[in-house]
mmCIF file of the N, C-alpha and C atoms, coordinates in Angstrom:
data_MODEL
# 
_entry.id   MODEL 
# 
loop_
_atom_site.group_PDB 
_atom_site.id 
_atom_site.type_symbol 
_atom_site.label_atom_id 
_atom_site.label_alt_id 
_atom_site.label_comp_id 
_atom_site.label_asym_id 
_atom_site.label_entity_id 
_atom_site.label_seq_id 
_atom_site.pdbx_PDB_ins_code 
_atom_site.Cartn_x 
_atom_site.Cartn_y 
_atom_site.Cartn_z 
_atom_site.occupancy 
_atom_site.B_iso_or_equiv 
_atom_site.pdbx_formal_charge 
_atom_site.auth_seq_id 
_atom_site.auth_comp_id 
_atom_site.auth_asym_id 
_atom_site.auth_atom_id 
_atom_site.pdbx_PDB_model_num 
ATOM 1   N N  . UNK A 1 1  ? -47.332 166.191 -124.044 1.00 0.00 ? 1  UNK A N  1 
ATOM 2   C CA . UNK A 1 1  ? -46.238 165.360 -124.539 1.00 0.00 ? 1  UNK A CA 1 
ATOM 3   C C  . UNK A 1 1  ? -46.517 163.882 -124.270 1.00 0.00 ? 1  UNK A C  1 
ATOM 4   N N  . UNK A 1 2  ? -46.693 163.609 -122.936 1.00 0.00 ? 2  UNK A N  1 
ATOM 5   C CA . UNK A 1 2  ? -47.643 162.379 -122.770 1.00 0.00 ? 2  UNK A CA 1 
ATOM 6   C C  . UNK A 1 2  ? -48.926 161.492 -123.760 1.00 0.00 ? 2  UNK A C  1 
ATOM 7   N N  . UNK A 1 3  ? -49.352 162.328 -124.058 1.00 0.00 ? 3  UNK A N  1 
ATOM 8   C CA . UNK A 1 3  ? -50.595 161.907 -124.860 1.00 0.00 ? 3  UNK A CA 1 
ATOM 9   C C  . UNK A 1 3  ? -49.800 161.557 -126.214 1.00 0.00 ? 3  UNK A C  1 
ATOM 10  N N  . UNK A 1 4  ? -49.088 162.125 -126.992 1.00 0.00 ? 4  UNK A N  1 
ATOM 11  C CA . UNK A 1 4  ? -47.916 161.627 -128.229 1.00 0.00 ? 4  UNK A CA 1 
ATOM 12  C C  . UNK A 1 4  ? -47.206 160.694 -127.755 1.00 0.00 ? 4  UNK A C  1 
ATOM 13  N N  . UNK A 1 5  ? -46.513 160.253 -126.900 1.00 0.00 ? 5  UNK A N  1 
ATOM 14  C CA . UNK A 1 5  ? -46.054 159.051 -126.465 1.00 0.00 ? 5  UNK A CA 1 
ATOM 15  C C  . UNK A 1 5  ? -46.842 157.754 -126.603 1.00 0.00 ? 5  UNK A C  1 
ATOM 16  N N  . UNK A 1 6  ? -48.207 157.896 -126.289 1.00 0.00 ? 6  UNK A N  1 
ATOM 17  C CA . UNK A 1 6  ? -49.508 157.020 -126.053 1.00 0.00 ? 6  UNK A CA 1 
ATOM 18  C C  . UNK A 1 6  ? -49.484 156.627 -127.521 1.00 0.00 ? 6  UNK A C  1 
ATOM 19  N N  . UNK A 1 7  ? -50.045 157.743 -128.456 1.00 0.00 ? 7  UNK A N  1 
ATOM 20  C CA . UNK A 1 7  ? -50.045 157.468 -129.643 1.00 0.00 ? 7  UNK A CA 1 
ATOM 21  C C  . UNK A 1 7  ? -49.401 156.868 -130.538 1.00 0.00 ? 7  UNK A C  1 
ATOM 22  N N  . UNK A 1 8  ? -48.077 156.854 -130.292 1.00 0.00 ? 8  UNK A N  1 
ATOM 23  C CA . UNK A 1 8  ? -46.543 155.960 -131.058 1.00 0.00 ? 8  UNK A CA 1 
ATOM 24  C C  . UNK A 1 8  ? -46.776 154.730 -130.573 1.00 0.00 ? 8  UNK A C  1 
ATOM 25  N N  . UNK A 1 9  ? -46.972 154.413 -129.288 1.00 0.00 ? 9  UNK A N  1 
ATOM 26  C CA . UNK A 1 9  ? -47.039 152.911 -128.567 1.00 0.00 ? 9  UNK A CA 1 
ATOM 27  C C  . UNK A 1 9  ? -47.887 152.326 -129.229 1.00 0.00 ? 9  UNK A C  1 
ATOM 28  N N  . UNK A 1 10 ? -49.517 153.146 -129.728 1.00 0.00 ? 10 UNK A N  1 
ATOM 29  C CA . UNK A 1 10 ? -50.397 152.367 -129.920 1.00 0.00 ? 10 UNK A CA 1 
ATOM 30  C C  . UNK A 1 10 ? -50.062 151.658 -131.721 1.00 0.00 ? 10 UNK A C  1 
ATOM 31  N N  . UNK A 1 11 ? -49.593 152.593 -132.275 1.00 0.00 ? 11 UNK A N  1 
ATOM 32  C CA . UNK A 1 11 ? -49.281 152.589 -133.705 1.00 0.00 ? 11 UNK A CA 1 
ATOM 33  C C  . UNK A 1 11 ? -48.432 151.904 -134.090 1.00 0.00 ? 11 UNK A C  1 
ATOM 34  N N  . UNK A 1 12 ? -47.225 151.803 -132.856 1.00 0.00 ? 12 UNK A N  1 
ATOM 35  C CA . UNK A 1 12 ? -46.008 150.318 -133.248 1.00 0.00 ? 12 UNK A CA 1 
ATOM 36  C C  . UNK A 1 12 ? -46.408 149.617 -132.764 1.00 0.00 ? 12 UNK A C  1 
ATOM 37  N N  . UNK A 1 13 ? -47.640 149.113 -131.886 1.00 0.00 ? 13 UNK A N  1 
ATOM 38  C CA . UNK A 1 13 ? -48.519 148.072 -131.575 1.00 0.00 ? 13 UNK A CA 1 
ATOM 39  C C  . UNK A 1 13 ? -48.766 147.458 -132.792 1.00 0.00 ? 13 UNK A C  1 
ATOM 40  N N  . UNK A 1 14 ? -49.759 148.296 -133.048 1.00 0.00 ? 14 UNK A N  1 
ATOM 41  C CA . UNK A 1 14 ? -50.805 147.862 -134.678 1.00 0.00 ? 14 UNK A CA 1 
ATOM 42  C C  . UNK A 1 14 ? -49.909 147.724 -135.558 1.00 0.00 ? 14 UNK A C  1 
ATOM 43  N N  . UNK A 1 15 ? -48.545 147.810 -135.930 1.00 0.00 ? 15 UNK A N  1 
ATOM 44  C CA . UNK A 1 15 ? -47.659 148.047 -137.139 1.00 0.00 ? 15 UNK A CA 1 
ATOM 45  C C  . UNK A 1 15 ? -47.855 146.845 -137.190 1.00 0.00 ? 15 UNK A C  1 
ATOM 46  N N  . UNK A 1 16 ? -47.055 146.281 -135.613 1.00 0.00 ? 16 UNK A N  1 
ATOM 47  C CA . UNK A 1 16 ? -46.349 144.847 -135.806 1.00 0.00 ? 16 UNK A CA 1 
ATOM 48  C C  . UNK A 1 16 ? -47.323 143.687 -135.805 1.00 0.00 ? 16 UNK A C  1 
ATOM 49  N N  . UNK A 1 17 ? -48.464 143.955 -135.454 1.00 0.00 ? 17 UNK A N  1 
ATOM 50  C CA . UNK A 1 17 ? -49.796 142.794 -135.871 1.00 0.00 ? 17 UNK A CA 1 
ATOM 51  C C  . UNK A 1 17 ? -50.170 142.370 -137.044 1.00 0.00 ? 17 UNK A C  1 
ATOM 52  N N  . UNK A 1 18 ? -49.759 143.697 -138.381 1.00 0.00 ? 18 UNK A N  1 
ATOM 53  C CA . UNK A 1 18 ? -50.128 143.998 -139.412 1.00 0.00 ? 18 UNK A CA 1 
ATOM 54  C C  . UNK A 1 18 ? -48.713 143.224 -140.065 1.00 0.00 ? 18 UNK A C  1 
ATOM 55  N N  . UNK A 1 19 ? -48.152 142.662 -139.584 1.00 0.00 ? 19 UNK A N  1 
ATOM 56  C CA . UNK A 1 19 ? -46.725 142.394 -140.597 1.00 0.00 ? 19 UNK A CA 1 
ATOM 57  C C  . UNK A 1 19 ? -47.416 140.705 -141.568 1.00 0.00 ? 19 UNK A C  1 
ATOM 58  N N  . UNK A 1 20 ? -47.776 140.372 -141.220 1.00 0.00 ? 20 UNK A N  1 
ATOM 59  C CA . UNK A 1 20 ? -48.139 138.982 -141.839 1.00 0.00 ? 20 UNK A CA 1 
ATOM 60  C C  . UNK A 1 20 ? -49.829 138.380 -141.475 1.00 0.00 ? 20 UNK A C  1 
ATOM 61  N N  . UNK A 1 21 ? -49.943 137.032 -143.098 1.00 0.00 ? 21 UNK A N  1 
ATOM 62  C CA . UNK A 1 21 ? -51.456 136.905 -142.662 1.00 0.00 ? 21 UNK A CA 1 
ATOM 63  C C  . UNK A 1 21 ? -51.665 136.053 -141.276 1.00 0.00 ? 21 UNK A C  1 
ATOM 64  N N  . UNK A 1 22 ? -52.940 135.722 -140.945 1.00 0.00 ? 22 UNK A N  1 
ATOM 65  C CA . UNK A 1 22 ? -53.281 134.788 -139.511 1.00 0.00 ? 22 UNK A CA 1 
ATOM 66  C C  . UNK A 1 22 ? -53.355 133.916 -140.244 1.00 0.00 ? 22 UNK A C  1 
ATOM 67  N N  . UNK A 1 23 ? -53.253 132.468 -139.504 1.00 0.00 ? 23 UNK A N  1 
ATOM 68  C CA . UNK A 1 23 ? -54.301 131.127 -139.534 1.00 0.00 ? 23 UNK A CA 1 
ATOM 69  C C  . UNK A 1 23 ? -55.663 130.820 -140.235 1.00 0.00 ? 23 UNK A C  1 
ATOM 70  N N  . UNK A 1 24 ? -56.360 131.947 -139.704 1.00 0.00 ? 24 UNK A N  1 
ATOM 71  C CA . UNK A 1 24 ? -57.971 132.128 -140.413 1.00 0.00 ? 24 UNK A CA 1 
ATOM 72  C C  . UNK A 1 24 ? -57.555 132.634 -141.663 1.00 0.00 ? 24 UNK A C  1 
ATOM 73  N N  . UNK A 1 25 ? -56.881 133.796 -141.943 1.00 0.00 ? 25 UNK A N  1 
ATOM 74  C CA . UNK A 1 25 ? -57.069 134.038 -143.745 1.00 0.00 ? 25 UNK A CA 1 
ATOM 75  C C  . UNK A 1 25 ? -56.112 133.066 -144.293 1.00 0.00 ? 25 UNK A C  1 
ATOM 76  N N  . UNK A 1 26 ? -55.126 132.227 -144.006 1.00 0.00 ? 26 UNK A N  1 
ATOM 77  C CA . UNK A 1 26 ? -54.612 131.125 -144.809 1.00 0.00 ? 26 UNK A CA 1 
ATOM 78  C C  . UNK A 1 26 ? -55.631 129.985 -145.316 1.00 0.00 ? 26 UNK A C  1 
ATOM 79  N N  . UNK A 1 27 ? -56.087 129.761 -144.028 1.00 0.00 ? 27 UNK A N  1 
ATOM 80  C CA . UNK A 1 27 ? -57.174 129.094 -144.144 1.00 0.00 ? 27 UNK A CA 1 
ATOM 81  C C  . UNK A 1 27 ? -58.470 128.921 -144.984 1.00 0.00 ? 27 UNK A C  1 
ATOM 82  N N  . UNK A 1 28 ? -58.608 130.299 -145.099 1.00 0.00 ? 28 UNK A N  1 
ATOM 83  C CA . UNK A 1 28 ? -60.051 130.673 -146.074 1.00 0.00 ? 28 UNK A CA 1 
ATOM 84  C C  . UNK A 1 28 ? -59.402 130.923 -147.215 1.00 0.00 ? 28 UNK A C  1 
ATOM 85  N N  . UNK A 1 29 ? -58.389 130.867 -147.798 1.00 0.00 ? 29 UNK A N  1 
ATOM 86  C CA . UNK A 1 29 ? -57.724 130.863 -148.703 1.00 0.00 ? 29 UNK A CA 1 
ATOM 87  C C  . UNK A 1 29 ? -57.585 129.558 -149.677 1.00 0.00 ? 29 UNK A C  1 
ATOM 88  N N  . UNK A 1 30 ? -56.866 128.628 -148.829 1.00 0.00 ? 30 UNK A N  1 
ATOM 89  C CA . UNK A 1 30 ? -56.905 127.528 -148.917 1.00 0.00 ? 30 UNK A CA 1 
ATOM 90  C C  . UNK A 1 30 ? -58.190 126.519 -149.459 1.00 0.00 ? 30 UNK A C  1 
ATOM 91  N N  . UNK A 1 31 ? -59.691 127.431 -148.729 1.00 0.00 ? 31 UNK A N  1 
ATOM 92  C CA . UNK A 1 31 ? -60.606 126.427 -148.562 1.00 0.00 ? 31 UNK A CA 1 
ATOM 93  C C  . UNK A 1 31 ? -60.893 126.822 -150.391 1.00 0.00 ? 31 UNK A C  1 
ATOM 94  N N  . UNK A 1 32 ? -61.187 128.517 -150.591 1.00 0.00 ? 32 UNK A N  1 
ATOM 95  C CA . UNK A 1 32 ? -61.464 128.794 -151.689 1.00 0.00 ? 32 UNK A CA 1 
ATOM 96  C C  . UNK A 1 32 ? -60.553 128.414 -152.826 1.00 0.00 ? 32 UNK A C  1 
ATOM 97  N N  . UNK A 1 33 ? -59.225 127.748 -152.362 1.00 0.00 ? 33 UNK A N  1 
ATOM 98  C CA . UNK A 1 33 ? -58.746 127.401 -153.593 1.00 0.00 ? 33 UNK A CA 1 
ATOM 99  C C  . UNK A 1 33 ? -58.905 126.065 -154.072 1.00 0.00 ? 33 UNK A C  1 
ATOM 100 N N  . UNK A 1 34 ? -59.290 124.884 -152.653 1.00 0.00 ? 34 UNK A N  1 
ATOM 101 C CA . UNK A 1 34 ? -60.160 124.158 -152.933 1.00 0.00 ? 34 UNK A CA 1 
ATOM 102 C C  . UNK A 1 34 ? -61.309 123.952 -153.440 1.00 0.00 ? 34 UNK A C  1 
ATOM 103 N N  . UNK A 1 35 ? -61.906 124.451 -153.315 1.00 0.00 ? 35 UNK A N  1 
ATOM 104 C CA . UNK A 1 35 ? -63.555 124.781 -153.824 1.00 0.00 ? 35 UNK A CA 1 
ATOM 105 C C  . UNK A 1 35 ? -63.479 125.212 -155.391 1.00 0.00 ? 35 UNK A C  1 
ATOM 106 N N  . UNK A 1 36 ? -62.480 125.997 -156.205 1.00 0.00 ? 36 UNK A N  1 
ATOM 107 C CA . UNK A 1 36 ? -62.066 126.217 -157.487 1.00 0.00 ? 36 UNK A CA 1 
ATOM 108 C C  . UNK A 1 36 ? -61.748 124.974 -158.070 1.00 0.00 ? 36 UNK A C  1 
ATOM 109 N N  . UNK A 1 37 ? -60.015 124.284 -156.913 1.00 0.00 ? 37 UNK A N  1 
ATOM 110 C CA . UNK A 1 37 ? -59.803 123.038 -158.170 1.00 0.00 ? 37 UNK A CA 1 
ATOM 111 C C  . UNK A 1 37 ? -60.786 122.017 -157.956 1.00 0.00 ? 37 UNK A C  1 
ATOM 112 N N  . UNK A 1 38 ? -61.762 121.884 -157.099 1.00 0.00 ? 38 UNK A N  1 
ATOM 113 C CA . UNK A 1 38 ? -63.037 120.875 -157.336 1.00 0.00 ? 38 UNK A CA 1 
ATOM 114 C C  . UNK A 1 38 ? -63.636 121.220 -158.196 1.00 0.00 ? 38 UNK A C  1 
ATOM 115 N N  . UNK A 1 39 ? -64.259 122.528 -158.244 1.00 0.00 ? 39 UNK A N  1 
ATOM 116 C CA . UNK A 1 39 ? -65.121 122.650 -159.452 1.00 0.00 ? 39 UNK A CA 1 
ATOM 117 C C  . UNK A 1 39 ? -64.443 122.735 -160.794 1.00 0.00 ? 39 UNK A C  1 
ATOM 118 N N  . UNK A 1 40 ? -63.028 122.980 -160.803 1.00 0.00 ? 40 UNK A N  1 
ATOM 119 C CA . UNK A 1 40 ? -62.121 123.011 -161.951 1.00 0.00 ? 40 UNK A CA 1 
ATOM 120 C C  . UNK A 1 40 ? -62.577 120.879 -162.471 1.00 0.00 ? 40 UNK A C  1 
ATOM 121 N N  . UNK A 1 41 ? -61.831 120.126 -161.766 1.00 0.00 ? 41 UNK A N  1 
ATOM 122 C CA . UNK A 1 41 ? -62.031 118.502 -161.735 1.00 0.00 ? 41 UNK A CA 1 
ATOM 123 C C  . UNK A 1 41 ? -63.058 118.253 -162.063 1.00 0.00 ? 41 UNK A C  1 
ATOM 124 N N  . UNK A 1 42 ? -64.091 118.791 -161.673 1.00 0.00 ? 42 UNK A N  1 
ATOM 125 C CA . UNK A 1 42 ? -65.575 118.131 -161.845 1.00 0.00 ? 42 UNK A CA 1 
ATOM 126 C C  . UNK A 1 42 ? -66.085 118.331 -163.470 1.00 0.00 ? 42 UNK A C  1 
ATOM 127 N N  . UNK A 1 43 ? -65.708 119.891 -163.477 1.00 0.00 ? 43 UNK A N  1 
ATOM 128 C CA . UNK A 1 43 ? -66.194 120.221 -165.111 1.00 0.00 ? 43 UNK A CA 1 
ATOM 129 C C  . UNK A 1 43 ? -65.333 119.357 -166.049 1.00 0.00 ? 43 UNK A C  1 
ATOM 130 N N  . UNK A 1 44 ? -64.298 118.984 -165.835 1.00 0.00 ? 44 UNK A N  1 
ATOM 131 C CA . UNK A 1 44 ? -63.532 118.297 -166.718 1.00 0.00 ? 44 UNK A CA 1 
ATOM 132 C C  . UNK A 1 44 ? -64.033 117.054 -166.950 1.00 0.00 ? 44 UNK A C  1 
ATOM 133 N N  . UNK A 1 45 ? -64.528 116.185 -166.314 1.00 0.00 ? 45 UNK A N  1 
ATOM 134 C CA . UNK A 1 45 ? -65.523 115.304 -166.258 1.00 0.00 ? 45 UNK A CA 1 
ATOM 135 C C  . UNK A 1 45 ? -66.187 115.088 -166.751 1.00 0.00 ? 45 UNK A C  1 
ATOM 136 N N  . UNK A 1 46 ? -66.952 116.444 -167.219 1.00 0.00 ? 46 UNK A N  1 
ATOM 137 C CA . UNK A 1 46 ? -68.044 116.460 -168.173 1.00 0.00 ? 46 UNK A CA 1 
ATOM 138 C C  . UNK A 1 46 ? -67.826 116.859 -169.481 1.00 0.00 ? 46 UNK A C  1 
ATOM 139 N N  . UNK A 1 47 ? -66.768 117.109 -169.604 1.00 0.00 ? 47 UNK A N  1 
ATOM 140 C CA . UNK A 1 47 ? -65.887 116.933 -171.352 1.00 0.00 ? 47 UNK A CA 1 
ATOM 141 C C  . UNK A 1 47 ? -65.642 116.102 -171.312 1.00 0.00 ? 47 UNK A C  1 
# 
């Protein structure tokens, strides 16, 4: 019965880590959507 107890703790652990993104994937998000509207700006340039 012990050992199922363990298991619930660990799993509403991990639930609640899992609720939203971090810092780092906003971030790398951000960079790649930079890196699009630059290369979006730049090609326009060349029309």
């Amino acid at each position: 019965m012990r050992n199922l107890d363990c298991n619930n703790k660990v799993e509403r652990r991990m639930s609640k880590r899992r609720q939203g993104f971090t810092l780092v994937e906003i971030a790398i998000v951000l960079v790649i959507i930079g890196l699009l509207l630059g290369g979006i700006l730049k090609g326009q340039e060349l029309i």
